[in-house]
mmCIF entry with sequence, helices, sheets and N, C-alpha, C, O atoms, coordinates in Angstrom:
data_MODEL
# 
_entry.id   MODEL 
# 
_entity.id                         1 
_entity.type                       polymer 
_entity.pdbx_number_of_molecules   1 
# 
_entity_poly.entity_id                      1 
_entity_poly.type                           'polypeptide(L)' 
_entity_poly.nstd_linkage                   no 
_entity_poly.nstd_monomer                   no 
_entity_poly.pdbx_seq_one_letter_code       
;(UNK)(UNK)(UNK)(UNK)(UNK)(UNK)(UNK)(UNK)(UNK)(UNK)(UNK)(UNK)(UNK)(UNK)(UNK)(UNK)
(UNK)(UNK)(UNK)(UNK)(UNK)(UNK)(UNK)(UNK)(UNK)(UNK)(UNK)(UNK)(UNK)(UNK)(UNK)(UNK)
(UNK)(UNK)(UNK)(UNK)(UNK)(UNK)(UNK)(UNK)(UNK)(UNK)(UNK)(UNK)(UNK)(UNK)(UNK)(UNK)
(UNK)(UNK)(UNK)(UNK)(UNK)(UNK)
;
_entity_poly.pdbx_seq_one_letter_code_can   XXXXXXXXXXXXXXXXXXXXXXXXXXXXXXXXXXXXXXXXXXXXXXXXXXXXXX 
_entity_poly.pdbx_strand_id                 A 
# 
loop_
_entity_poly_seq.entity_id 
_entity_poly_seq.num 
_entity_poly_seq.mon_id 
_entity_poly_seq.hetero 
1 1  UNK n 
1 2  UNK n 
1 3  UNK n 
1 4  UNK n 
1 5  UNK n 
1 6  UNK n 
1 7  UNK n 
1 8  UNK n 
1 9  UNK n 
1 10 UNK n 
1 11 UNK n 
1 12 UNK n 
1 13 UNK n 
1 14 UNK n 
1 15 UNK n 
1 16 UNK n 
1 17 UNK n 
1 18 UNK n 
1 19 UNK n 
1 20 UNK n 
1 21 UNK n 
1 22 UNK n 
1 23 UNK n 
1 24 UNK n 
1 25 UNK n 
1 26 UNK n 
1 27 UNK n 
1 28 UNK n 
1 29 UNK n 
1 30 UNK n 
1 31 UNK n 
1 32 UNK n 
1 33 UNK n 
1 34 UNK n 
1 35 UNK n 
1 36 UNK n 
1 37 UNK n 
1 38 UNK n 
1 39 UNK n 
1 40 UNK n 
1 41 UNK n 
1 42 UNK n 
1 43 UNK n 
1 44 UNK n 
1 45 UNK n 
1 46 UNK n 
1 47 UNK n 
1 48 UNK n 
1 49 UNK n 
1 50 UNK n 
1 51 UNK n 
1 52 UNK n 
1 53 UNK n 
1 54 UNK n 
# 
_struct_asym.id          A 
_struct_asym.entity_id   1 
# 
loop_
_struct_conf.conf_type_id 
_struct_conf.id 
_struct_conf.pdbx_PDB_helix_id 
_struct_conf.beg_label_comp_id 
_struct_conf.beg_label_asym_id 
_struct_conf.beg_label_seq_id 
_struct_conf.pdbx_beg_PDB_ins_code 
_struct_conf.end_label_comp_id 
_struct_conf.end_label_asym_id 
_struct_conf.end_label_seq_id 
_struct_conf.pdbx_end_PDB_ins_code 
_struct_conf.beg_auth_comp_id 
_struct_conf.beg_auth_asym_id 
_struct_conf.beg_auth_seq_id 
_struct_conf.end_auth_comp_id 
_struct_conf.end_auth_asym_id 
_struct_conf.end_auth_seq_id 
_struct_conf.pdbx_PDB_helix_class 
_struct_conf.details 
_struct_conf.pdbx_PDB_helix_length 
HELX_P HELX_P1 AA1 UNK A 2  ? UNK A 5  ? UNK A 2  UNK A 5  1 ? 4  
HELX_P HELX_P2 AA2 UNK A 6  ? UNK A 8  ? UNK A 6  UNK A 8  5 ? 3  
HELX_P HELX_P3 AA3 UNK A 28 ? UNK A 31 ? UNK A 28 UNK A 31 5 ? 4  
HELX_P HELX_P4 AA4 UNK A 33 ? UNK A 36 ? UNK A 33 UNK A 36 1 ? 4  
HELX_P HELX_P5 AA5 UNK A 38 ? UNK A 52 ? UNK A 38 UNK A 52 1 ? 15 
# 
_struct_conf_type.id          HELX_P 
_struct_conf_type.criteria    ? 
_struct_conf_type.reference   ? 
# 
loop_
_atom_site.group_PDB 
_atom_site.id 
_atom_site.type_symbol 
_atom_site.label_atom_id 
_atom_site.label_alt_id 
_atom_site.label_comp_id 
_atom_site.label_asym_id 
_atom_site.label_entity_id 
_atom_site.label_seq_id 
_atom_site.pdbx_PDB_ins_code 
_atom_site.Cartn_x 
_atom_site.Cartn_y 
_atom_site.Cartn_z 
_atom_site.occupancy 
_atom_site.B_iso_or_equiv 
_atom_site.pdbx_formal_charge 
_atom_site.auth_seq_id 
_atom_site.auth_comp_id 
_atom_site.auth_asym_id 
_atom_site.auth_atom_id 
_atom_site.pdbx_PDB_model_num 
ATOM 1   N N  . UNK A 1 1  ? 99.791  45.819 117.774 1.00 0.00 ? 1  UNK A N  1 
ATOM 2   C CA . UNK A 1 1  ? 99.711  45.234 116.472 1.00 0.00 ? 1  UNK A CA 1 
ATOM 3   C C  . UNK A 1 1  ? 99.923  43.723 116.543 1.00 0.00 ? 1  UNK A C  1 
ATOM 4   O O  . UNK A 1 1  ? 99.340  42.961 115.771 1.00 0.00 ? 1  UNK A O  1 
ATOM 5   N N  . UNK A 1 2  ? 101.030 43.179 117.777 1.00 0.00 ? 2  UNK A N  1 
ATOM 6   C CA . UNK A 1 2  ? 100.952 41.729 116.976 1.00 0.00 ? 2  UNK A CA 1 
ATOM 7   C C  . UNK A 1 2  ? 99.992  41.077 117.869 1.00 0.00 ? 2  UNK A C  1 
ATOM 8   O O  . UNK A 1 2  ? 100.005 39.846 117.866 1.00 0.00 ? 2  UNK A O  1 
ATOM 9   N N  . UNK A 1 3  ? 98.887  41.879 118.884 1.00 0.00 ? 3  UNK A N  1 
ATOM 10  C CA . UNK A 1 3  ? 97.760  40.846 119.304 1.00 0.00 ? 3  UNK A CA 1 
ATOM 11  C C  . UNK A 1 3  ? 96.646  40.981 118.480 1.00 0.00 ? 3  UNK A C  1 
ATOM 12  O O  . UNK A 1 3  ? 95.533  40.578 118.816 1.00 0.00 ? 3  UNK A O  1 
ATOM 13  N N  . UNK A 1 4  ? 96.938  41.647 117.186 1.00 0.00 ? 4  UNK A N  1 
ATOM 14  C CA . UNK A 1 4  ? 95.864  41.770 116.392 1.00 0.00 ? 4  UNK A CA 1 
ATOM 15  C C  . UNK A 1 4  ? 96.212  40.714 115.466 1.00 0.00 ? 4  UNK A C  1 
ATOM 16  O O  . UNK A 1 4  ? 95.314  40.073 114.921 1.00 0.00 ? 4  UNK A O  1 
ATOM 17  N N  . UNK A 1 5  ? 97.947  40.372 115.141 1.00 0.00 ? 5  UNK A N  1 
ATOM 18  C CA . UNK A 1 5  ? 98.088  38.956 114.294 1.00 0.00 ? 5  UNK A CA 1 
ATOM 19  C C  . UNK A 1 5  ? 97.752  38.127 114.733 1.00 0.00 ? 5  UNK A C  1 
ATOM 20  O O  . UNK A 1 5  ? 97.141  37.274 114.091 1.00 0.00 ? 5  UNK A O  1 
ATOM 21  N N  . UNK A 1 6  ? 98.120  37.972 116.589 1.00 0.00 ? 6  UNK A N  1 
ATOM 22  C CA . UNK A 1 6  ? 97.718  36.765 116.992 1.00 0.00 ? 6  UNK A CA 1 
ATOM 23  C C  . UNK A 1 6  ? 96.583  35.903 116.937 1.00 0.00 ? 6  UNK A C  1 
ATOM 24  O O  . UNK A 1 6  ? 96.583  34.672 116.971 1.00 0.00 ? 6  UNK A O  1 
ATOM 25  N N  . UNK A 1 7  ? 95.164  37.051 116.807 1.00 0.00 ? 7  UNK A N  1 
ATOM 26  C CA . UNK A 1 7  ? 94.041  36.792 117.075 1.00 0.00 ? 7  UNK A CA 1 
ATOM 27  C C  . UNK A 1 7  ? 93.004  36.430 115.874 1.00 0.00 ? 7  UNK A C  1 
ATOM 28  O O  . UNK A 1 7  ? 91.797  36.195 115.926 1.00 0.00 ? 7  UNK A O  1 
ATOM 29  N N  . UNK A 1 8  ? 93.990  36.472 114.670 1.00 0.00 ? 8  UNK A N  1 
ATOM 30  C CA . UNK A 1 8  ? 93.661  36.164 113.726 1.00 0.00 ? 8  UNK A CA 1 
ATOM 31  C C  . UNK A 1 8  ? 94.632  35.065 113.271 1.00 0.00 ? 8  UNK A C  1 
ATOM 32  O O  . UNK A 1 8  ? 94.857  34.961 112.065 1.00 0.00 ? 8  UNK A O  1 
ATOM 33  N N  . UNK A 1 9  ? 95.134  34.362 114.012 1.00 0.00 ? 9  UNK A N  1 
ATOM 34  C CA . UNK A 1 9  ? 95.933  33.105 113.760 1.00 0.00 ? 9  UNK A CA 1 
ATOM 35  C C  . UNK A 1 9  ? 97.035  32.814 112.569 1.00 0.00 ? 9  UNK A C  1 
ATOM 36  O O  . UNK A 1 9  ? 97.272  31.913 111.765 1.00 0.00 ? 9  UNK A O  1 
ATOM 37  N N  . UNK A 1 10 ? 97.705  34.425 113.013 1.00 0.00 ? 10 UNK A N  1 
ATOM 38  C CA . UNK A 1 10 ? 98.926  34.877 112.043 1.00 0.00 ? 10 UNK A CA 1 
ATOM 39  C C  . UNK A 1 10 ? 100.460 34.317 113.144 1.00 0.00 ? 10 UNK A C  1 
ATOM 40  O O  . UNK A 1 10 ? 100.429 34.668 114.323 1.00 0.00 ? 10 UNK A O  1 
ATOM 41  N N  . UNK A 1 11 ? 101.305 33.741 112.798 1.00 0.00 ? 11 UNK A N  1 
ATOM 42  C CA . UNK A 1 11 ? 102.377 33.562 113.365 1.00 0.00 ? 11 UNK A CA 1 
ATOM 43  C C  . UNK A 1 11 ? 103.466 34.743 113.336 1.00 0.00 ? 11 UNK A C  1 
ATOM 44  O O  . UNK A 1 11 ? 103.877 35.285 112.310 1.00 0.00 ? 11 UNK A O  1 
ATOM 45  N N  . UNK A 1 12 ? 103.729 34.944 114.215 1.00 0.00 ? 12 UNK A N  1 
ATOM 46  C CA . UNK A 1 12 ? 104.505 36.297 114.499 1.00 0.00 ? 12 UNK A CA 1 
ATOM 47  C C  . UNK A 1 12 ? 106.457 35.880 114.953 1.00 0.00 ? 12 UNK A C  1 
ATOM 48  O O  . UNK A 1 12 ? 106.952 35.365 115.955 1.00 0.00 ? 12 UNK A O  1 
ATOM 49  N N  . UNK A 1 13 ? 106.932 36.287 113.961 1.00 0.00 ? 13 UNK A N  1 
ATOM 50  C CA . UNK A 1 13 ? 107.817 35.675 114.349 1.00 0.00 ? 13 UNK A CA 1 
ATOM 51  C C  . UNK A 1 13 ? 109.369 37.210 114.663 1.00 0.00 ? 13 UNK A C  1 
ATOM 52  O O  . UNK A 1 13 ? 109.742 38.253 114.126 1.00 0.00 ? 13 UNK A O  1 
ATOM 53  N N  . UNK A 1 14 ? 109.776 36.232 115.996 1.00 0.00 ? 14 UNK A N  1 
ATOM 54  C CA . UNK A 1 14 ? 110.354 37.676 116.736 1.00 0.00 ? 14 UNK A CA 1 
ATOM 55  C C  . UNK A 1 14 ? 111.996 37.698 116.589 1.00 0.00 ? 14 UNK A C  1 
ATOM 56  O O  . UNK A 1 14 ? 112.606 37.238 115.624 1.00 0.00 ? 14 UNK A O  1 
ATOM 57  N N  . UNK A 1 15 ? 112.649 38.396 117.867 1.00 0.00 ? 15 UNK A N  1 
ATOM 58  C CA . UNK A 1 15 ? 113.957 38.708 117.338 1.00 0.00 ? 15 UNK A CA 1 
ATOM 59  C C  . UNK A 1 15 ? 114.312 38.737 118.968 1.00 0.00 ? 15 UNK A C  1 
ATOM 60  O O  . UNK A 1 15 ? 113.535 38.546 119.903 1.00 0.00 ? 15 UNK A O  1 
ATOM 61  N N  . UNK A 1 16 ? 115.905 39.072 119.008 1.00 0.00 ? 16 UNK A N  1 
ATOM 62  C CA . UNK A 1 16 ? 116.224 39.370 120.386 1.00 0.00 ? 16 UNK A CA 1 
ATOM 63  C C  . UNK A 1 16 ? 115.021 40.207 121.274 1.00 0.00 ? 16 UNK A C  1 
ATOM 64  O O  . UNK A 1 16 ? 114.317 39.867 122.225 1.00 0.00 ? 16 UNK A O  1 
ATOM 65  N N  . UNK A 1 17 ? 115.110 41.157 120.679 1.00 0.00 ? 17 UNK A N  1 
ATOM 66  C CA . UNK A 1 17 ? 113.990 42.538 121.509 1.00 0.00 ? 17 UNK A CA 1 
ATOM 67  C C  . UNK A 1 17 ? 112.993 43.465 120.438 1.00 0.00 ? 17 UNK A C  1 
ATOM 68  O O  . UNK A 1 17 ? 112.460 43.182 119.365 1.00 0.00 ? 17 UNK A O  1 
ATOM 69  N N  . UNK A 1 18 ? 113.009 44.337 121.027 1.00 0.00 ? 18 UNK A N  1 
ATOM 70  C CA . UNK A 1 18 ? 112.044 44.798 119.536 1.00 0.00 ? 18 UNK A CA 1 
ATOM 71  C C  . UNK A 1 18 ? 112.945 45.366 118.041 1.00 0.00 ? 18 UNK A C  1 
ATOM 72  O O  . UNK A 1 18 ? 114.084 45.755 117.784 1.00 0.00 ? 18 UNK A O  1 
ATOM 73  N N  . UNK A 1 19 ? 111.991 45.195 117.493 1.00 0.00 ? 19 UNK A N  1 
ATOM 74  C CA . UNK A 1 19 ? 112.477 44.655 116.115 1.00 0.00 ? 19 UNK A CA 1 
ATOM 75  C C  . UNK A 1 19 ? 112.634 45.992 115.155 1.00 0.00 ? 19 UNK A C  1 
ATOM 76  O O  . UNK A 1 19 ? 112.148 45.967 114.024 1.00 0.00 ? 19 UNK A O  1 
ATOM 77  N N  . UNK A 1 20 ? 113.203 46.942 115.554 1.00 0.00 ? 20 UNK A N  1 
ATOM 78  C CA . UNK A 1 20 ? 113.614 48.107 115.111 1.00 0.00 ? 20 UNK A CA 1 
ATOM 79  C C  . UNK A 1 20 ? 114.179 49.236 115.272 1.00 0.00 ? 20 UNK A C  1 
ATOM 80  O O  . UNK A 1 20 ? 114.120 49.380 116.494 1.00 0.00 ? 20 UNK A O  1 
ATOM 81  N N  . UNK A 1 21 ? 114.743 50.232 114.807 1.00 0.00 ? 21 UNK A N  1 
ATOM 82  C CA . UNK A 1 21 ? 116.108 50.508 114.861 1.00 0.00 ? 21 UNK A CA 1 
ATOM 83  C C  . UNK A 1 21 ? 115.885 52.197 114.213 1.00 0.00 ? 21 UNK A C  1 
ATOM 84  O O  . UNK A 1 21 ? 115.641 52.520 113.050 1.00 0.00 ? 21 UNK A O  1 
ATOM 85  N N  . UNK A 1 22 ? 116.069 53.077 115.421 1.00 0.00 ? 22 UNK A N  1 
ATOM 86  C CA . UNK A 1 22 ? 116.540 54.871 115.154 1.00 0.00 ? 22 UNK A CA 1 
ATOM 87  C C  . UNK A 1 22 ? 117.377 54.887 114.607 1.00 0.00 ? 22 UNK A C  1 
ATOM 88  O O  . UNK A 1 22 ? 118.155 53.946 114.449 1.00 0.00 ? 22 UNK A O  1 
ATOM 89  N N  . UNK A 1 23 ? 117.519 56.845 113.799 1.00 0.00 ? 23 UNK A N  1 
ATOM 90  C CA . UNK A 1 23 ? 118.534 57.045 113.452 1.00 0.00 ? 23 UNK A CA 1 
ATOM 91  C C  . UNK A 1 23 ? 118.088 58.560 113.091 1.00 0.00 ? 23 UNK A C  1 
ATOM 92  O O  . UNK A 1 23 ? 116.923 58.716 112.724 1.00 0.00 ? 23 UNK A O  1 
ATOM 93  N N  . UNK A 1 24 ? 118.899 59.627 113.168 1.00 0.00 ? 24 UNK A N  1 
ATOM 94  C CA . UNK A 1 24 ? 118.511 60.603 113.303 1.00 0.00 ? 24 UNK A CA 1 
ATOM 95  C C  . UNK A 1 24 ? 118.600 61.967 112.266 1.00 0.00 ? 24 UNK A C  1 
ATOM 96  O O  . UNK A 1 24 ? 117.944 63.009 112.299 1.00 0.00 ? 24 UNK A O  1 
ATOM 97  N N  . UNK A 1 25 ? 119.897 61.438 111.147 1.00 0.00 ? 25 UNK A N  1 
ATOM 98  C CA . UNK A 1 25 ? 119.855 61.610 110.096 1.00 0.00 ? 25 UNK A CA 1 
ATOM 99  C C  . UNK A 1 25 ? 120.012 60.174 108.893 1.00 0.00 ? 25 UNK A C  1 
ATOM 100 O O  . UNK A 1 25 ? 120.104 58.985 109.200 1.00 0.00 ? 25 UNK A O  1 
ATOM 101 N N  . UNK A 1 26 ? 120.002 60.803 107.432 1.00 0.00 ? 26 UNK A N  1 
ATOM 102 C CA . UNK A 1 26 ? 119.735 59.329 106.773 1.00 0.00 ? 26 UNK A CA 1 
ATOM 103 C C  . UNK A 1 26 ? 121.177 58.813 106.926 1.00 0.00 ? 26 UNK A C  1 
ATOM 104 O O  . UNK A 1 26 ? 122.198 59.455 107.172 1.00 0.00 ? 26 UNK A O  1 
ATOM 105 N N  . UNK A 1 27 ? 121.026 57.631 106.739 1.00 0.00 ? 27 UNK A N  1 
ATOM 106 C CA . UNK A 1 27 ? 122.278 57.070 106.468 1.00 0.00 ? 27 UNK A CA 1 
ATOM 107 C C  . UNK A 1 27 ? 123.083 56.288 108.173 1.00 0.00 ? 27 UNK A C  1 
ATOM 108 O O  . UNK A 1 27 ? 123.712 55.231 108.203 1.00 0.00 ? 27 UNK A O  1 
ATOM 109 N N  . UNK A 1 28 ? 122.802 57.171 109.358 1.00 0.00 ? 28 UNK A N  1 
ATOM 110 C CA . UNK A 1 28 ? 122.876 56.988 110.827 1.00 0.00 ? 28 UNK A CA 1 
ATOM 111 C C  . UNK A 1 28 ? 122.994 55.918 111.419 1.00 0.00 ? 28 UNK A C  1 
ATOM 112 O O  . UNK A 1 28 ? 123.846 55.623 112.257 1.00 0.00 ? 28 UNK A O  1 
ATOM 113 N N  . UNK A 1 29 ? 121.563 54.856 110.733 1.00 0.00 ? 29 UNK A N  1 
ATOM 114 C CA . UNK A 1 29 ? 121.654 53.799 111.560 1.00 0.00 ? 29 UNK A CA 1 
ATOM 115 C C  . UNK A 1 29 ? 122.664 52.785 111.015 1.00 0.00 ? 29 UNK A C  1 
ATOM 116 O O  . UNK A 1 29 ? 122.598 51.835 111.796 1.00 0.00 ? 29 UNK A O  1 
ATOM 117 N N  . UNK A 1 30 ? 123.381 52.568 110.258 1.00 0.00 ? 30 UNK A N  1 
ATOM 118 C CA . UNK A 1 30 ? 124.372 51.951 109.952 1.00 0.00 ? 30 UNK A CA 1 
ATOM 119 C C  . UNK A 1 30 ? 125.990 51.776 110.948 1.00 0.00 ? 30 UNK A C  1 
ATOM 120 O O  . UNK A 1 30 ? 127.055 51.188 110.761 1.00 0.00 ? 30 UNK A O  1 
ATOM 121 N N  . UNK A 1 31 ? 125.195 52.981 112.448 1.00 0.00 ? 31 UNK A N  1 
ATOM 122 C CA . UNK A 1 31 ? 126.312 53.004 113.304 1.00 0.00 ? 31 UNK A CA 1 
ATOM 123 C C  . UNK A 1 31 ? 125.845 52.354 114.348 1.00 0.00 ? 31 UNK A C  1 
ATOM 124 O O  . UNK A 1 31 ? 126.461 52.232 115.407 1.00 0.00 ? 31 UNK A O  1 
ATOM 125 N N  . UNK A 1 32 ? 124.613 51.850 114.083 1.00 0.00 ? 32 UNK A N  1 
ATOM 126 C CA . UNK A 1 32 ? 123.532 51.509 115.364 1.00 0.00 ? 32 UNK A CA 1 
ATOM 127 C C  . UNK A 1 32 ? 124.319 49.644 115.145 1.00 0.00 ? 32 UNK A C  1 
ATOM 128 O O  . UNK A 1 32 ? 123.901 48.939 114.226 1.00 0.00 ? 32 UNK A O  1 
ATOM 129 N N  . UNK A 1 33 ? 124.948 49.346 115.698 1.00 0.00 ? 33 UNK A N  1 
ATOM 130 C CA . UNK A 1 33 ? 125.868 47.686 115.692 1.00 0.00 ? 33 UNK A CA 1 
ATOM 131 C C  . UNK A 1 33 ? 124.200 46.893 115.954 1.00 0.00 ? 33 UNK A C  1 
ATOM 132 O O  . UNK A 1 33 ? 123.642 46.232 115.079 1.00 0.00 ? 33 UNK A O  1 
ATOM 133 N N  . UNK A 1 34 ? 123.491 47.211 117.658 1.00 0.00 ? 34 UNK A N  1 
ATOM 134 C CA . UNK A 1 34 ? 122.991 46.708 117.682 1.00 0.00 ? 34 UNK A CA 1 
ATOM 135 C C  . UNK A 1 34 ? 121.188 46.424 117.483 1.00 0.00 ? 34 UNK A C  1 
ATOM 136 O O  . UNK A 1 34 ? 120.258 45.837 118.038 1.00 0.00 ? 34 UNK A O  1 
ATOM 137 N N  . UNK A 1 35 ? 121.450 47.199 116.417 1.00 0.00 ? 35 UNK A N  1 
ATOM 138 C CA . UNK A 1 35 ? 119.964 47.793 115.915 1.00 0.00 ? 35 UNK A CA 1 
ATOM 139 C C  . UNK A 1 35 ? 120.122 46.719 114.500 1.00 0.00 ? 35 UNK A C  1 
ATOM 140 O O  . UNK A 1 35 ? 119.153 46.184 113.962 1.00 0.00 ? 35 UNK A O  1 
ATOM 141 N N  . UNK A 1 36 ? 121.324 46.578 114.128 1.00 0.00 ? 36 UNK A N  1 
ATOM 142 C CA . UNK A 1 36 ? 121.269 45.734 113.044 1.00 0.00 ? 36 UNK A CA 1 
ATOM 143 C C  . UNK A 1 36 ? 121.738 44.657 113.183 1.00 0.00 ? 36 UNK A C  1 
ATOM 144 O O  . UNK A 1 36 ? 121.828 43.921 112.201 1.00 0.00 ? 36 UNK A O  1 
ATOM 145 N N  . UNK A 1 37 ? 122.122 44.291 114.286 1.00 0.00 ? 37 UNK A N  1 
ATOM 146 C CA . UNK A 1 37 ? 122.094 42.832 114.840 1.00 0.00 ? 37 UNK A CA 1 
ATOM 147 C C  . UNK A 1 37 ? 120.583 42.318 115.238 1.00 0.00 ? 37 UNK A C  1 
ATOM 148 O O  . UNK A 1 37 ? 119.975 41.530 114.513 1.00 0.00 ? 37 UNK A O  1 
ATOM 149 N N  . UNK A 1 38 ? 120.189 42.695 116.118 1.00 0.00 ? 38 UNK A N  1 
ATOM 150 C CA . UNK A 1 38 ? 118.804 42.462 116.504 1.00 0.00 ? 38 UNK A CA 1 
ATOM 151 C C  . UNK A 1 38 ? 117.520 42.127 114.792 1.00 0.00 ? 38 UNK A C  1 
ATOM 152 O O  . UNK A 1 38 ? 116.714 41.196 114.818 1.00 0.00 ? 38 UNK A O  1 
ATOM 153 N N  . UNK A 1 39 ? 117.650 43.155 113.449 1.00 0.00 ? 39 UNK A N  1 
ATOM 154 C CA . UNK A 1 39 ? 117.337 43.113 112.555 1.00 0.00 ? 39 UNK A CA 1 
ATOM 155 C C  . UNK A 1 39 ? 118.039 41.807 111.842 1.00 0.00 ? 39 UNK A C  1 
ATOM 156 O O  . UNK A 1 39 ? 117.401 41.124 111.041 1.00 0.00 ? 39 UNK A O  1 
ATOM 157 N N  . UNK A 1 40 ? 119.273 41.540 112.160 1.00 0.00 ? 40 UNK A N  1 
ATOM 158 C CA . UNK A 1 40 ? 119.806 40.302 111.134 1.00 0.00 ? 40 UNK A CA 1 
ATOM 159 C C  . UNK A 1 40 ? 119.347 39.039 111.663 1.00 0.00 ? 40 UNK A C  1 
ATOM 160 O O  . UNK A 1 40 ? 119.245 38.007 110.999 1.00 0.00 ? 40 UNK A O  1 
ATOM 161 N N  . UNK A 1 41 ? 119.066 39.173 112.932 1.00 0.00 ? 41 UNK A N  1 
ATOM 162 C CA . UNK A 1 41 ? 118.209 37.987 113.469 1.00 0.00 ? 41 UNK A CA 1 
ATOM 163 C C  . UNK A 1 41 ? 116.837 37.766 113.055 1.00 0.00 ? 41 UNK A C  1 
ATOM 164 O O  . UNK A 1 41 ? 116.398 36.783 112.459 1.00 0.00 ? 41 UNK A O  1 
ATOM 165 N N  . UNK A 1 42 ? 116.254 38.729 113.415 1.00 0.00 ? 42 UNK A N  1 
ATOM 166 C CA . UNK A 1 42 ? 114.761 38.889 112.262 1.00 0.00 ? 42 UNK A CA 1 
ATOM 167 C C  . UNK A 1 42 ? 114.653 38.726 111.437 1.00 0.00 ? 42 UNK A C  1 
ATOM 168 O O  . UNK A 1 42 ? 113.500 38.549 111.044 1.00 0.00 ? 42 UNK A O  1 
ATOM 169 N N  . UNK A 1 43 ? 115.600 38.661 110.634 1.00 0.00 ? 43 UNK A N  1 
ATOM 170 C CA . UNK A 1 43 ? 115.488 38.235 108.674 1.00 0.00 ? 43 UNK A CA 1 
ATOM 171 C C  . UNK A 1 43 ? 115.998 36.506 109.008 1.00 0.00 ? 43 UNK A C  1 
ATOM 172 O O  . UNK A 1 43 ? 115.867 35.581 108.206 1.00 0.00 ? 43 UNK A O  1 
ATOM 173 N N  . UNK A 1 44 ? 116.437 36.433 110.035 1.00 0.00 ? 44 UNK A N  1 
ATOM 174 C CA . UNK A 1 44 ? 117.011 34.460 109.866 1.00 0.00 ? 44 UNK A CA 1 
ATOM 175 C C  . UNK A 1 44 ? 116.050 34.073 110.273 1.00 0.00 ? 44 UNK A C  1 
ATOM 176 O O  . UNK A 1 44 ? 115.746 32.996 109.761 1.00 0.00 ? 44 UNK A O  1 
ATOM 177 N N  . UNK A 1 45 ? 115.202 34.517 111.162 1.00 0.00 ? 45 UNK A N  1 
ATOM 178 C CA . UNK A 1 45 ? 113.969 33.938 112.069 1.00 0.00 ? 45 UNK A CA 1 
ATOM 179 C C  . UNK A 1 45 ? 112.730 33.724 110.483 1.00 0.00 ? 45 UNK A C  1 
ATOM 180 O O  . UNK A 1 45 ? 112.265 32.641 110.131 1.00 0.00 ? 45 UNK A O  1 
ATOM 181 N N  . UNK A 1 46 ? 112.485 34.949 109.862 1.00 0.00 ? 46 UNK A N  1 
ATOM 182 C CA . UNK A 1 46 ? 111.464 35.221 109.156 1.00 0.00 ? 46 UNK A CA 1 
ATOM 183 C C  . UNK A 1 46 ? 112.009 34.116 108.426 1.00 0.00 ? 46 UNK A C  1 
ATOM 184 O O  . UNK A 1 46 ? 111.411 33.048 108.560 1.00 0.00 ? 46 UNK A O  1 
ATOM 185 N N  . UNK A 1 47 ? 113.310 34.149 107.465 1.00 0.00 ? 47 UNK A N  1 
ATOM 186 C CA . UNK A 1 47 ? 113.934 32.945 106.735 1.00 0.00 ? 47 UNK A CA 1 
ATOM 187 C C  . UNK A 1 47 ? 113.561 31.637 107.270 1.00 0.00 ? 47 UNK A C  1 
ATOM 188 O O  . UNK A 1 47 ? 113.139 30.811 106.461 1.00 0.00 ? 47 UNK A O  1 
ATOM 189 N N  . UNK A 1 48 ? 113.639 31.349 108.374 1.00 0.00 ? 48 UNK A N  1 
ATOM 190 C CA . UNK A 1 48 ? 113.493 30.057 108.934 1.00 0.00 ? 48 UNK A CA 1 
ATOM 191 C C  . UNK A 1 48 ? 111.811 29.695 108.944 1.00 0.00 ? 48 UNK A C  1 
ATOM 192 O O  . UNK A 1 48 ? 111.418 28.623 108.484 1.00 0.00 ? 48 UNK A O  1 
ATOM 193 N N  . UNK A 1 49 ? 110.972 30.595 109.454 1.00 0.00 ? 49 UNK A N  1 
ATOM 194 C CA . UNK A 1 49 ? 109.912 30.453 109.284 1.00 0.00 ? 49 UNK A CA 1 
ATOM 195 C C  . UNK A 1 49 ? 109.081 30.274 108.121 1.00 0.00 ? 49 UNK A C  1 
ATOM 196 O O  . UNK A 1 49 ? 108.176 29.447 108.006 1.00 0.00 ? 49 UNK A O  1 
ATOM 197 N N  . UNK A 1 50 ? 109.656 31.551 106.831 1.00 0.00 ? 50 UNK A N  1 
ATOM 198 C CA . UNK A 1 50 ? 109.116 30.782 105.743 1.00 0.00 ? 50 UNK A CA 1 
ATOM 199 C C  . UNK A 1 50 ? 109.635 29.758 105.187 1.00 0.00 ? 50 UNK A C  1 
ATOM 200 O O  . UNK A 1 50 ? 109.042 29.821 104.110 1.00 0.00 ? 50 UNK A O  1 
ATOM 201 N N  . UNK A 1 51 ? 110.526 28.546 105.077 1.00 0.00 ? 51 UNK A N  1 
ATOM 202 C CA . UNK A 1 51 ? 111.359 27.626 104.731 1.00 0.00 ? 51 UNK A CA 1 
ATOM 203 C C  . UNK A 1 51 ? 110.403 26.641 105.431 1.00 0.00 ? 51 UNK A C  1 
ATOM 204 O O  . UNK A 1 51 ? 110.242 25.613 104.772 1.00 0.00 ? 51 UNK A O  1 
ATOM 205 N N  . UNK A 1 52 ? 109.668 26.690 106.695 1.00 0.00 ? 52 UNK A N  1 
ATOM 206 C CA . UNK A 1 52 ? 109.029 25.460 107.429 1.00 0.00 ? 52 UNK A CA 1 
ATOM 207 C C  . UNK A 1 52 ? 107.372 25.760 106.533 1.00 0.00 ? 52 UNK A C  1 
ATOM 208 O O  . UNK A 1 52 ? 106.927 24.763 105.966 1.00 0.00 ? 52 UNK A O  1 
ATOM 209 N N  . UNK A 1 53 ? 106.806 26.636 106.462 1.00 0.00 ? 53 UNK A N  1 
ATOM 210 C CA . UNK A 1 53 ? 105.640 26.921 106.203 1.00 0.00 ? 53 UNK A CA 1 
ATOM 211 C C  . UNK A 1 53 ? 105.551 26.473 104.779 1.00 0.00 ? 53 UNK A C  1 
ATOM 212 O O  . UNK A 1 53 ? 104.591 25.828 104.358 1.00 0.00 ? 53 UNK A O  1 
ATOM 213 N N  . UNK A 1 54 ? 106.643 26.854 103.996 1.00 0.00 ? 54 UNK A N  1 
ATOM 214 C CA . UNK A 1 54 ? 105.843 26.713 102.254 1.00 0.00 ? 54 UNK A CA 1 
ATOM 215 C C  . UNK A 1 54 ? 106.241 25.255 101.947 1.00 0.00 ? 54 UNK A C  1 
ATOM 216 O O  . UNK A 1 54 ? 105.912 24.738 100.879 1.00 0.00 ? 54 UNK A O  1 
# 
């Protein structure tokens, strides 16, 4: 998927590692520390990126 943003000259903007997070019943991943670390970086990155763009 993101060499299909790339190739259409979409900016892809990333995180420590990949950018998402198991859990096996609802509620679960809230034990995952670093599933939502990796995600809180992704929302500052995306933040930062739209803040330069608009």
């Amino acid at each position: 998927m993101a060499y299909w943003y790339i190739i259409n000259d979409m900016i892809v903007p990333g995180s420590t590692y990949w950018n998402i997070g198991f859990a096996g019943a609802k509620g679960e991943i809230e034990n995952d520390k670093e599933a939502l670390a990796t995600l809180d970086r992704l929302c500052e990155n995306i933040y930062w990126l739209a803040s330069k763009i608009s």
